[in-house]
C-alpha positions as CSV (number, residue, x, y, z in Angstrom):
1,X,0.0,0.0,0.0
2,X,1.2,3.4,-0.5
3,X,0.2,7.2,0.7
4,X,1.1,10.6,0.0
5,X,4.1,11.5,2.0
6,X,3.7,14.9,4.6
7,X,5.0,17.3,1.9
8,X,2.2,16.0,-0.8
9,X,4.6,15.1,-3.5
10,X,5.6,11.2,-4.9
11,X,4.4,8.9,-2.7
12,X,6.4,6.2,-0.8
13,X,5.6,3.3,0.5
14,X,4.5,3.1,4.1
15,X,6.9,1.9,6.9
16,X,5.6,0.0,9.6
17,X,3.6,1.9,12.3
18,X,6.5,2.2,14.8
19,X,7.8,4.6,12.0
20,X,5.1,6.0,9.7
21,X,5.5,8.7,7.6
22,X,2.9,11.0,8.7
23,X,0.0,12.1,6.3
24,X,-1.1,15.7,6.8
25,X,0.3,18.4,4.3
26,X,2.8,20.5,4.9
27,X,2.3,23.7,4.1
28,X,4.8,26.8,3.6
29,X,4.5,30.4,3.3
30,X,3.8,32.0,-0.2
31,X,6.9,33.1,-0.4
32,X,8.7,29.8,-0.3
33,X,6.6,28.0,-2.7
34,X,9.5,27.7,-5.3
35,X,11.3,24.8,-2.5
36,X,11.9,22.3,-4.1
37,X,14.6,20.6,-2.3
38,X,17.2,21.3,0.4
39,X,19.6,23.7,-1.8
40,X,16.6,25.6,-2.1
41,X,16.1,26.5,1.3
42,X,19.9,27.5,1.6
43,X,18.9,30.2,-1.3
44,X,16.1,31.1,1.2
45,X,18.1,31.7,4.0
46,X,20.4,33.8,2.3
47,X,18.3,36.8,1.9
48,X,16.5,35.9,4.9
49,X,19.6,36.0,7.6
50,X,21.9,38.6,8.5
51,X,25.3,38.5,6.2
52,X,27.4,37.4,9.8
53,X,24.6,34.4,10.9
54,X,24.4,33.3,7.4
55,X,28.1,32.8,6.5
56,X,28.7,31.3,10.1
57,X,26.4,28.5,8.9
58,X,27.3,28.4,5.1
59,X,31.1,29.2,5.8
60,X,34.3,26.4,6.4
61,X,37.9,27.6,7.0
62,X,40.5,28.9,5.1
63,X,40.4,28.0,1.4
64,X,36.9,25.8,2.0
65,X,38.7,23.3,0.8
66,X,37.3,20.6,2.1
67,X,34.2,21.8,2.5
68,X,33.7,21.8,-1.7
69,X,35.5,18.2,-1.4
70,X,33.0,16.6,0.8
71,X,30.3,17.7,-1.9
72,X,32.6,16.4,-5.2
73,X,33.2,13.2,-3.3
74,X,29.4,12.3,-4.2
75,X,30.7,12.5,-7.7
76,X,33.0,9.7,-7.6
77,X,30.6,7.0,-8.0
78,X,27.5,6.3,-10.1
79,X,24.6,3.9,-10.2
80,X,23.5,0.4,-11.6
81,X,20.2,0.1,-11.6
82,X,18.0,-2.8,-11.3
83,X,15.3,-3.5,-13.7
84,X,11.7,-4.9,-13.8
85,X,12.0,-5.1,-9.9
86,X,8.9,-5.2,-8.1
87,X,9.1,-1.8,-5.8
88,X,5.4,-1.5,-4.7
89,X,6.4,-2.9,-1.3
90,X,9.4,-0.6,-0.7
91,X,10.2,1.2,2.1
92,X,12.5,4.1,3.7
93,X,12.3,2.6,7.1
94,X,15.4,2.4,8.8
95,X,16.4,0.9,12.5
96,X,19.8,2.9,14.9
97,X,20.2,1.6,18.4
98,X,17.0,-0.8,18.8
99,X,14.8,2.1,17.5
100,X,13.2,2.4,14.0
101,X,13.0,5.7,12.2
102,X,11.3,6.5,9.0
103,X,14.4,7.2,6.6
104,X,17.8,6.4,6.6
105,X,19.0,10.6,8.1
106,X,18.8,12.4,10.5
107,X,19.7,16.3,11.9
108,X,23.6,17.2,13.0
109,X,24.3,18.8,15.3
110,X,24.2,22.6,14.5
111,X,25.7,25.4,16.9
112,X,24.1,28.8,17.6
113,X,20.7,27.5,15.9
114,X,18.4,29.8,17.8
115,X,20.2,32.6,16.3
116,X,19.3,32.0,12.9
117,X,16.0,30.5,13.8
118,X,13.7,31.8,16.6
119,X,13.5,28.8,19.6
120,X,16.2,26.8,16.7
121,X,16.9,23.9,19.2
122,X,13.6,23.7,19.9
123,X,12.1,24.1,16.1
124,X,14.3,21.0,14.9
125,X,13.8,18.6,17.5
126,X,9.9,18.7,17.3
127,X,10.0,18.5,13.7
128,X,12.6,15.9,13.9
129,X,10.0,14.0,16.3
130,X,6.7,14.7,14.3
131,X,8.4,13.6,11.4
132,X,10.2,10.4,13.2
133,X,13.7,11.3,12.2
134,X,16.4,11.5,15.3
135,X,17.7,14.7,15.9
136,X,21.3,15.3,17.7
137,X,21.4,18.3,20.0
138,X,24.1,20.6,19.8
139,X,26.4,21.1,22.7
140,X,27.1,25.5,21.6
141,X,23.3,25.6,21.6
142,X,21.2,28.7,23.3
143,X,18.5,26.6,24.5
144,X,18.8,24.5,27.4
145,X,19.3,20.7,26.9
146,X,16.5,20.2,29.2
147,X,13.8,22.2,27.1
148,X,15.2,19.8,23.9
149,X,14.9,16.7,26.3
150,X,11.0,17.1,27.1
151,X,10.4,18.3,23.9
152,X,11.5,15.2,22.4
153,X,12.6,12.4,24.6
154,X,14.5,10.5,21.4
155,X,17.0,13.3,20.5
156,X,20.5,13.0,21.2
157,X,22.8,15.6,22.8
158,X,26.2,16.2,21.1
159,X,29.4,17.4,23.9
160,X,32.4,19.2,23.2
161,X,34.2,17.4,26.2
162,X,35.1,20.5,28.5
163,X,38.9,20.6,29.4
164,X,39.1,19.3,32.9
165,X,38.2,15.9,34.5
166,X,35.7,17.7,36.9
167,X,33.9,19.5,34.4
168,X,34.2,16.5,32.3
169,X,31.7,14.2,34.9
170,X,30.0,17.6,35.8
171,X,28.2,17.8,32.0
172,X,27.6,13.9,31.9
173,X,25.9,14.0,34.7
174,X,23.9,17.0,33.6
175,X,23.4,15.4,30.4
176,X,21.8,12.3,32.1
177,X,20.0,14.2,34.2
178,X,18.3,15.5,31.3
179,X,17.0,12.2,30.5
180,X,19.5,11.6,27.6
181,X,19.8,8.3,26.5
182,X,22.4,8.7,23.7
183,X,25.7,11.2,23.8
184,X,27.5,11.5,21.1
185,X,31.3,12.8,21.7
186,X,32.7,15.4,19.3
187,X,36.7,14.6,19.4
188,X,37.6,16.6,16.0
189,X,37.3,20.1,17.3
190,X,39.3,19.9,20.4
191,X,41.5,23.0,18.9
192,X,39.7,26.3,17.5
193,X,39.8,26.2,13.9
194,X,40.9,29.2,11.8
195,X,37.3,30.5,10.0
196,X,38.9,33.6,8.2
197,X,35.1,33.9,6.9
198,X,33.4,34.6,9.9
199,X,35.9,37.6,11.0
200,X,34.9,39.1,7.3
201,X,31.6,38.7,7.6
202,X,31.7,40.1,11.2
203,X,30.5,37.4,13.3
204,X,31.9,36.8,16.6
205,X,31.0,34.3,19.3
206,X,29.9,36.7,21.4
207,X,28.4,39.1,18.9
208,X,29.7,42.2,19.4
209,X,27.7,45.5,19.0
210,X,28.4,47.7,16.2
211,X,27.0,49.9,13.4
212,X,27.8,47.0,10.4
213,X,25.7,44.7,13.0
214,X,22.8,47.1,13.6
215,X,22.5,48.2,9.9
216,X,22.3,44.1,8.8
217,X,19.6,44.1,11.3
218,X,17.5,47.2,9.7
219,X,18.2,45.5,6.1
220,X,16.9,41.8,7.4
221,X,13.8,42.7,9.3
222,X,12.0,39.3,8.9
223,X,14.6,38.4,10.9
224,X,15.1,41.2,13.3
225,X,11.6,40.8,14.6
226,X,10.6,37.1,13.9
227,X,14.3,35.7,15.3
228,X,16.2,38.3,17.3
229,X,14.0,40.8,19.0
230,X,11.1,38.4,19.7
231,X,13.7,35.9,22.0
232,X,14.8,38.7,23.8
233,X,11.4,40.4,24.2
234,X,10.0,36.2,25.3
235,X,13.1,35.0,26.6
236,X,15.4,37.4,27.9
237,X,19.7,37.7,26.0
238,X,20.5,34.0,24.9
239,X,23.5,32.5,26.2
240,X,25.5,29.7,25.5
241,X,23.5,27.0,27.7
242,X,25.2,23.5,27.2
243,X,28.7,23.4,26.6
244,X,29.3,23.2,30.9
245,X,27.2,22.2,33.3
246,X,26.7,25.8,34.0
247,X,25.8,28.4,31.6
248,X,28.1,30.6,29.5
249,X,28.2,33.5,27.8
250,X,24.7,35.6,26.5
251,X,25.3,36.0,22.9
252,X,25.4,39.8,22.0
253,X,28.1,41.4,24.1
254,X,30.2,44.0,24.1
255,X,32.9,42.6,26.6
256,X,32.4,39.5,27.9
257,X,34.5,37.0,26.4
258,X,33.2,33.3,25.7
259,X,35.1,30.2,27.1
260,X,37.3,28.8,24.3
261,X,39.9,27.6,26.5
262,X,42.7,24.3,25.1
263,X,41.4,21.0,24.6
264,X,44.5,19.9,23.2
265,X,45.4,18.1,26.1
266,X,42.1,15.2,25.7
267,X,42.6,11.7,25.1
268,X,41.6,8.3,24.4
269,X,42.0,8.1,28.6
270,X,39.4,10.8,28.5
271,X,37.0,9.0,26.1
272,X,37.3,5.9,28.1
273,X,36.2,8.0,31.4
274,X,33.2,9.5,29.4
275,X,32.4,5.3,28.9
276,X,32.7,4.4,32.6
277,X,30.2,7.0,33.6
278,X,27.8,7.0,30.6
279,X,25.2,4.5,31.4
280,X,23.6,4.8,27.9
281,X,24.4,4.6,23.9
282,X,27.8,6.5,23.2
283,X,28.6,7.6,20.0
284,X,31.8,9.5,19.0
285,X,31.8,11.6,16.0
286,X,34.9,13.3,14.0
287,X,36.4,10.1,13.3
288,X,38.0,9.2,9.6
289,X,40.4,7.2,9.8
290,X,39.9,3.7,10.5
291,X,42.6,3.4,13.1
292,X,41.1,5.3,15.5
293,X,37.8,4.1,14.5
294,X,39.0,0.6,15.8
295,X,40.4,2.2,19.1
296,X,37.7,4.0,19.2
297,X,35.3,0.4,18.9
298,X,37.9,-1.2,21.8
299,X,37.2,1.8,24.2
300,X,33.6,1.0,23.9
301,X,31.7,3.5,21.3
302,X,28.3,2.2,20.6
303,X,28.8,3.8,17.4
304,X,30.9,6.0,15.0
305,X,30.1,9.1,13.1
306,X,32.6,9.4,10.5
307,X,32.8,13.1,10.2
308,X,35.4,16.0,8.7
309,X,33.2,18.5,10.6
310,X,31.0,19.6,7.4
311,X,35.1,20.8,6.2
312,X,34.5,23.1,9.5
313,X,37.8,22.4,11.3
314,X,41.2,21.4,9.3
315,X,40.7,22.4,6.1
316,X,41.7,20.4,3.5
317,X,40.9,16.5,5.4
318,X,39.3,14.3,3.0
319,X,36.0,13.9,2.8
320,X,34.1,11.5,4.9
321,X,32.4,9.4,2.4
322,X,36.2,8.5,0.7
323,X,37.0,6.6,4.2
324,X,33.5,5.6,4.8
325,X,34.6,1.9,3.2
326,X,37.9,1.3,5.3
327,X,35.8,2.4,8.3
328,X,33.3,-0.1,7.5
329,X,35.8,-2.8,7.2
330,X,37.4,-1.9,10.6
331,X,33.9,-1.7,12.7
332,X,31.9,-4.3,11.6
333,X,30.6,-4.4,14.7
334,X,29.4,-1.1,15.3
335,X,26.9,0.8,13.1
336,X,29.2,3.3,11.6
337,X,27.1,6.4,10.5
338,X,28.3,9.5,8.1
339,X,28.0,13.8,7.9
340,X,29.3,16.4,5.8
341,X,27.9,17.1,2.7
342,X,24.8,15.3,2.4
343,X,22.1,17.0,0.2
344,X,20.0,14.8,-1.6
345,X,18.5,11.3,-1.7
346,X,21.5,9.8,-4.2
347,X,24.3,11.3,-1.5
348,X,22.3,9.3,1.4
349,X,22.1,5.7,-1.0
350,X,25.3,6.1,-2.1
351,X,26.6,6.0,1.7
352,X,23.9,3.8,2.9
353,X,25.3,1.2,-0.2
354,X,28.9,1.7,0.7
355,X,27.7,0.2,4.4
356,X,26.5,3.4,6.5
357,X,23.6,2.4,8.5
358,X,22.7,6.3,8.8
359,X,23.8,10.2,7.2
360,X,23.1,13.0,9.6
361,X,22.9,16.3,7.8
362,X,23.4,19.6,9.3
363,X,22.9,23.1,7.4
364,X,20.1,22.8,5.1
365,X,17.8,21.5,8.2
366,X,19.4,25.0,9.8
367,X,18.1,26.9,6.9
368,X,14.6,25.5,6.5
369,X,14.4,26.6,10.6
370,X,15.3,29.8,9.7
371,X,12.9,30.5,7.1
372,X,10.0,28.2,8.1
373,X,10.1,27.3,11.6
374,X,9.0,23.8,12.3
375,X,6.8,23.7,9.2
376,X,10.4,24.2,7.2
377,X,12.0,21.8,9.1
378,X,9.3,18.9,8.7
379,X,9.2,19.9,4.7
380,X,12.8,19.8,4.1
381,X,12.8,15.7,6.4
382,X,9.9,14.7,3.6
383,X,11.5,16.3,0.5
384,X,14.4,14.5,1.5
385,X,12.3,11.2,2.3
386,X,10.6,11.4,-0.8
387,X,13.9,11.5,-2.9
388,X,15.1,8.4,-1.2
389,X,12.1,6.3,-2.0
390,X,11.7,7.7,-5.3
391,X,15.7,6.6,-5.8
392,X,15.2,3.4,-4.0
393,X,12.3,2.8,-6.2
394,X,15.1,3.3,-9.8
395,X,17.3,1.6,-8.3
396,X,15.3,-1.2,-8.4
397,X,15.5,-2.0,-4.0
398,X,12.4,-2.0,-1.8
399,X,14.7,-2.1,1.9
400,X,17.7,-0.5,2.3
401,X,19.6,-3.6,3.3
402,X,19.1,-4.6,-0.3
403,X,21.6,-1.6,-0.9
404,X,25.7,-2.7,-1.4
405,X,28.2,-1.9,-3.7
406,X,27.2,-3.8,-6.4
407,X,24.8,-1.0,-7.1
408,X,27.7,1.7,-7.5
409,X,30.2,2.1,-10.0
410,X,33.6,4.2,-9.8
411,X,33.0,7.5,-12.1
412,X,35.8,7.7,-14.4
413,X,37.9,10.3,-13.9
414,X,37.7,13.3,-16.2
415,X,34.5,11.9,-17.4
């Protein structure tokens, strides 16, 4: 049997009923009826958002380097369909951790969100629940991990391990407190990277005050008083809620300076201490290479984001879905999941066929927030979710186990 998917386009076939794709129509503003897919709402959000809060989203480091990589890597395979396969019966259905979702993604872990999208934190995980996608919490978020917790007792919080043993079982405990029940471990961004594009665009962490600042706020109104002015007239200066167990910096400041002391010093000691007092599913994201993929397995990771940071930290690391293979090979234990770069159905079944149980995808979900609210957030999960059964359905597979590397071919190069 098949229905119309929640953004009233192709329709897909219908999981089971732990995770339906629910029926009711999406609709958008006026204004946005041209979206058509996630780019689009990145062309949305451009006129929509302040110049600093849109290329502190959009933006890498340095030469963005890798951050054009991770999109040209989708370019190094391509298809072999199946033919005259029956695909009445398919399905987008996918299970993580015991716990079955209704596609094969889910939303990364996005800093600052409220700032580009009034209650941001908030916005994506209910979407990401209504829609029955998992959502990862962000640990430089502005809303409090406990508001994301009852909003949407599935998500997943994301920690930048603080850099001292105290502060350390301070946040875990906070984090399980929260009610929690999978933490996932950033370990690529332990030193700040060098994103030339923020200081030209003028964004800071705190913002600071200025005339450049107040005149993007006059030009961007939709934003001024949908996003900015309407948190601080309903919820008072955000600050930076969740990267301690107490809270940080507000963020619009003129002076105060936010915590961005060296992490250097962490370890695979220290990711072994997060294990002993984390009662529930650990994940560690930021990993490529499959060396530390299989330390990170013997420590005892539940499961492994292989991740280059969306080409946010060292620019010029390869791109995920290059090492997703030799990761694979050296976990086949653990459900080894993927980021960076991911945009469209044929990005998420290439990695699902090259053996990633699950892509987690980051800005676009940040852009439809921005411009939409939840409603954005919930059309840009079922644009996505239609693509990947209306590709499933070419490719000739009705489950994504089906999916291996028989169905990919190596492009050929200059081709």
């Amino acid at each position: 049997m098949q229905i119309e998917s929640s953004s009233g386009g192709a329709a897909a076939a219908q999981p089971p009923a732990s995770a339906a794709v629910p029926s009711e129509p999406i609709t958008l503003p006026a204004r946005l009826g041209h979206i058509l897919c996630l780019d689009d709402f990145e062309r949305a959000a451009r006129s929509h958002l302040p110049k600093p809060v849109f290329a502190y989203i959009s933006g890498a480091v340095e030469r963005n380097h890798s951050l054009r990589a991770n999109v040209l890597s989708f370019q190094q395979y391509e298809f072999l369909p199946r033919m005259l396969v029956d695909m009445s019966r398919r399905v987008t259905a996918a299970t993580l951790f015991g716990k079955r979702w209704s596609a094969p993604f889910g939303m990364a872990p996005m800093g600052i969100s409220a700032l580009s999208a009034y209650r941001g934190d908030l916005v994506l995980t209910q979407g990401a629940r209504a829609e029955g996608v998992p959502m990862i919490m962000s640990g430089s978020s502005l809303i409090r991990m406990e508001d994301v917790a009852q909003a949407n007792p599935d998500a997943w919080f994301q920690a930048y391990v603080p850099g001292s043993e105290p502060e350390i079982v301070a946040l875990i405990e906070r984090v399980q407190a929260a009610g929690f029940r999978t933490l996932v471990v950033t370990v690529d961004a332990s030193i700040a990277s060098n994103r030339e594009n923020n200081i030209r665009a003028g964004f800071s962490t705190p913002l600071r005050p200025s005339l450049a600042l107040a005149w993007q706020g006059i030009t961007h109104p939709r934003w001024t008083f949908g996003t900015f002015l309407k948190t601080i007239a309903c919820h008072g200066m955000p600050h930076f809620e969740n990267n301690y167990a107490r809270r940080g910096a507000p963020i619009l400041s003129a002076n105060v300076q936010r915590d961005f002391s060296d992490r250097g010093h962490l370890n695979w000691d220290h990711f072994r201490m997060i294990r002993r007092l984390w009662p529930g599913t650990l994940v560690i994201k930021g990993i490529l290479d499959p060396r530390d993929a299989r330390i990170a397995a013997d420590c005892g990771a539940d499961g492994i984001i292989v991740s280059n940071h969306g080409g946010r930290q060292l620019d010029g690391t390869v791109a995920p879905l290059r090492m997703l293979p030799q990761v694979v090979a050296a976990c086949p234990d653990l459900p080894v999941m993927i980021d960076s770069g991911f945009r469209r159905g044929t990005d998420v079944l290439k990695a699902i066929a090259l053996g990633a149980k699950f892509v987690f995808i980051g800005r676009p979900f940040n852009y439809a927030a921005a411009v939409a609210g939840e409603p954005g957030v919930r059309k840009a999960v079922a644009l996505l979710r239609e693509e990947v059964s209306r590709n499933m359905a070419m490719l000739g597979v009705n489950a994504l186990s089906e999916l291996d590397a028989s169905y990919l071919v190596p492009a050929r190069a200059g081709a």
